[in-house]
MILOTOR-557505 format. One record per residue (C-alpha): x, y, z; residue in three letters. Coordinates in steps of 0.05 Angstrom, whole numbers, plus 5000, padded with zeros to 4 digits. Each point is the difference from the previous one (the first is absolute). Example, Ala and Ser with C-alpha at 12.3 -4.5 7.8 and 13.67 -1.06 7.14 Angstrom:
<sites>
+------+------+------+-------+
|   c1 |   c2 |   c3 | selum |
+------+------+------+-------+
| 5246 | 4910 | 5156 |   ALA |
| 5027 | 5069 | 4987 |   SER |
+------+------+------+-------+
</sites>
This chain:
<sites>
+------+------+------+-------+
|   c1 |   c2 |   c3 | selum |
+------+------+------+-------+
| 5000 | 5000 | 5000 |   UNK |
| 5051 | 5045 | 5015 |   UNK |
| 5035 | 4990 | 4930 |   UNK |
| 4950 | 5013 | 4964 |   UNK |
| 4987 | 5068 | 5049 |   UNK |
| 5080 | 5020 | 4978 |   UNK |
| 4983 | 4980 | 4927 |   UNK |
| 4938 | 5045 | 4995 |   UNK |
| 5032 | 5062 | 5033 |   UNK |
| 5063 | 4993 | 4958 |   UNK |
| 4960 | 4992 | 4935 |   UNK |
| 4954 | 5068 | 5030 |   UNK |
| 5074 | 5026 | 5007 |   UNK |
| 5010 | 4995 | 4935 |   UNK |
| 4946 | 5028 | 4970 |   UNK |
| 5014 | 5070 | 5007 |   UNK |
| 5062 | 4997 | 4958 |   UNK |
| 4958 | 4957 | 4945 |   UNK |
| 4951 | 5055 | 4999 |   UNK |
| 5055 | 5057 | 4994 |   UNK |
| 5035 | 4964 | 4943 |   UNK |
| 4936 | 4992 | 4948 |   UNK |
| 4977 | 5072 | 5024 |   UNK |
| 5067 | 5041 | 4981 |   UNK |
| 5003 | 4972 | 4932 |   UNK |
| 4920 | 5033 | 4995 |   UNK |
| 5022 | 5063 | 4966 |   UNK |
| 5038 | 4971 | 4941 |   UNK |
| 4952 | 5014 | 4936 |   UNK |
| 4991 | 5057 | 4960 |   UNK |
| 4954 | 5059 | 5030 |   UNK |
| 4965 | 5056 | 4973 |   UNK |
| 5017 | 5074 | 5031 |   UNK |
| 4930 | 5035 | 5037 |   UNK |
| 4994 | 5040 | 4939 |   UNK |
| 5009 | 4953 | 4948 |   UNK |
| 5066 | 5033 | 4967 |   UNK |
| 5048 | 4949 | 5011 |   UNK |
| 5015 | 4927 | 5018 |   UNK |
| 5056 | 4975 | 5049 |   UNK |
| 5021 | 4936 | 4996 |   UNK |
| 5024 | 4972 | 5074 |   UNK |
| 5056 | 4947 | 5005 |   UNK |
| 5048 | 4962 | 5048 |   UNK |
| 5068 | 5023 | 4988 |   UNK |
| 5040 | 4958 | 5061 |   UNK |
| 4971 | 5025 | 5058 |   UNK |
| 4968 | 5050 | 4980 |   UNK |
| 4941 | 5023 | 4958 |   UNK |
| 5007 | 5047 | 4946 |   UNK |
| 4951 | 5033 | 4952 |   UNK |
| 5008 | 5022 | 4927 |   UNK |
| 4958 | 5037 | 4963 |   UNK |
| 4973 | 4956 | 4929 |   UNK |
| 4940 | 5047 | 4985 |   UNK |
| 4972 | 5066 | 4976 |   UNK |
| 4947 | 5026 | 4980 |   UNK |
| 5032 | 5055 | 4969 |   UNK |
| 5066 | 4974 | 4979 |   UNK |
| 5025 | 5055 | 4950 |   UNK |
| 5013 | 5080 | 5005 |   UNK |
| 4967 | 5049 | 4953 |   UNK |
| 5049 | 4992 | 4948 |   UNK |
| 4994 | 4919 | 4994 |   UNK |
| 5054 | 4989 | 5043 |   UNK |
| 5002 | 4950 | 5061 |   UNK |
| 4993 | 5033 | 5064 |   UNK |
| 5060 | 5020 | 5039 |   UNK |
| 5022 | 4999 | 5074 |   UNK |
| 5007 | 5083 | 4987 |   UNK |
| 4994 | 5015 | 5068 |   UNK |
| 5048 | 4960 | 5036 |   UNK |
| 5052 | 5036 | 5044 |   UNK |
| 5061 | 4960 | 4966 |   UNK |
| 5009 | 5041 | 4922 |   UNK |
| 5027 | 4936 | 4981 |   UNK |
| 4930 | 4957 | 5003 |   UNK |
| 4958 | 5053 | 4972 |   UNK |
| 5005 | 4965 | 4934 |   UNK |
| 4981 | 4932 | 5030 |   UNK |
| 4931 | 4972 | 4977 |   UNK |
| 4943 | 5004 | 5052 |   UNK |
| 4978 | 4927 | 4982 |   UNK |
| 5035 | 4952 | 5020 |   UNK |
| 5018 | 5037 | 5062 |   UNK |
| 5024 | 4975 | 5069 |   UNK |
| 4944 | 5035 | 5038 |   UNK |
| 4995 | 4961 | 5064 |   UNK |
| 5069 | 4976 | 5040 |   UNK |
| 5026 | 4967 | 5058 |   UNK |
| 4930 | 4969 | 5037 |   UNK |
| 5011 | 4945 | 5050 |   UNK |
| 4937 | 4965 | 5034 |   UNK |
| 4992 | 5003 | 5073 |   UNK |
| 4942 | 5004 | 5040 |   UNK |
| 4944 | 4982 | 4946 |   UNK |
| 5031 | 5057 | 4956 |   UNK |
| 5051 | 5023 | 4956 |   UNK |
| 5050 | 5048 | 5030 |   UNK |
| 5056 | 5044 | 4999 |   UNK |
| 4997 | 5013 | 4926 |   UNK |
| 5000 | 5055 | 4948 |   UNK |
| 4955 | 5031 | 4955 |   UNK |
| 5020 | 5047 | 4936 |   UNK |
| 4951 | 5040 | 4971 |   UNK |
| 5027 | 5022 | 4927 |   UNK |
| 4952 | 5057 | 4991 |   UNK |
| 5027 | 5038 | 5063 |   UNK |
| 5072 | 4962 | 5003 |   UNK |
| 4993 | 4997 | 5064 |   UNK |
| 5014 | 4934 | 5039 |   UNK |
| 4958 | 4986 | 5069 |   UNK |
| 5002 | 4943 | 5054 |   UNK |
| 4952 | 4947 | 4985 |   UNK |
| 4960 | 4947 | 5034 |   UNK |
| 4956 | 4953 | 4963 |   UNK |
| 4934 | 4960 | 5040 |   UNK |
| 4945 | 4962 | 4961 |   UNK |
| 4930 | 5011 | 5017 |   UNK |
| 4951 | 4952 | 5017 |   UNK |
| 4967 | 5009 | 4935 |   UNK |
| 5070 | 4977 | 4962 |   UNK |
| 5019 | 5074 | 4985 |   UNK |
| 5064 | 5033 | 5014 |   UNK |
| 5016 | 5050 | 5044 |   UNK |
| 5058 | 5044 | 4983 |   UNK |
| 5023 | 5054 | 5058 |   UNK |
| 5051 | 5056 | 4972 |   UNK |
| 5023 | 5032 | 5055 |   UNK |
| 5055 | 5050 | 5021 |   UNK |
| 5034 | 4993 | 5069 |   UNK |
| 4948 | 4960 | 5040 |   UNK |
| 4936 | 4967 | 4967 |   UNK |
| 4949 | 5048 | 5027 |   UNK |
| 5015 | 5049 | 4955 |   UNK |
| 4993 | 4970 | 4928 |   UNK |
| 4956 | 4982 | 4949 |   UNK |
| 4959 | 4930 | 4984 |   UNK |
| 4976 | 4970 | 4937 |   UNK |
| 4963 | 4937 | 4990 |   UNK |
| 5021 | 4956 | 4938 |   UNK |
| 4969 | 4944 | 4975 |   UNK |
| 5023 | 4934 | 4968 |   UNK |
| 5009 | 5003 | 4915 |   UNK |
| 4972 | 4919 | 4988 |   UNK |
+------+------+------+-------+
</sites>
């Protein structure tokens, strides 16, 4: 009786760290931006989870020509095409969410600390913050099937 007592609490042991492992690999796919302008494709790279961005709705200037990263601070990525973009950097999963990560917007160049949570509707939630989370921004994606 007592076995099968140890068995049962080391299998309930377990479980915690079964859960954690299907639930960080939740936010791989391809999701569409709240306003429908752009598509980031999320990915394991190592550790961490990355995000590029594969999508556009608008994917050319006025004169025809892909868009460029215009506004970042470095001159020498200004020419760089928007798509195809590393957008989202450096997320590792603790606590039910993805932390300690980086978002880059290319329409401000600005880059902001990131966290990333799923809702219980299978949305994502993506926090842009500067300094402390409290003062930021969200947006809800939603899956691309």
């Amino acid at each position: 009786m007592k076995l099968k007592l140890i068995i049962a609490l080391a299998i309930l042991g377990i479980f915690p760290y079964l859960t954690f492992a299907q639930n960080a690999d939740a936010v791989l796919g391809i999701w569409e931006s709240e306003h429908g302008s752009g598509r980031i494709q999320i990915y394991k790279s190592g550790d961490t989870y990355e995000g590029k961005l594969v999508w556009l709705k608008e994917e050319n200037d006025n004169s025809g020509k892909p868009l460029a990263d215009i506004n970042n601070p470095s001159e020498a990525l200004r020419n760089r095409p928007v798509k195809g973009l590393d957008v989202l950097s450096g997320f590792t999963y603790k606590d039910g969410a993805w932390q300690d990560g980086t978002v880059y917007d290319p329409k401000s160049g600005k880059k902001y600390s990131c966290k990333l949570s799923m809702t219980s509707g299978g949305q994502l939630e993506i926090r842009a913050y500067m300094g402390i989370s409290l003062i930021g921004k969200t947006q809800v994606w939603s899956r691309v099937k």
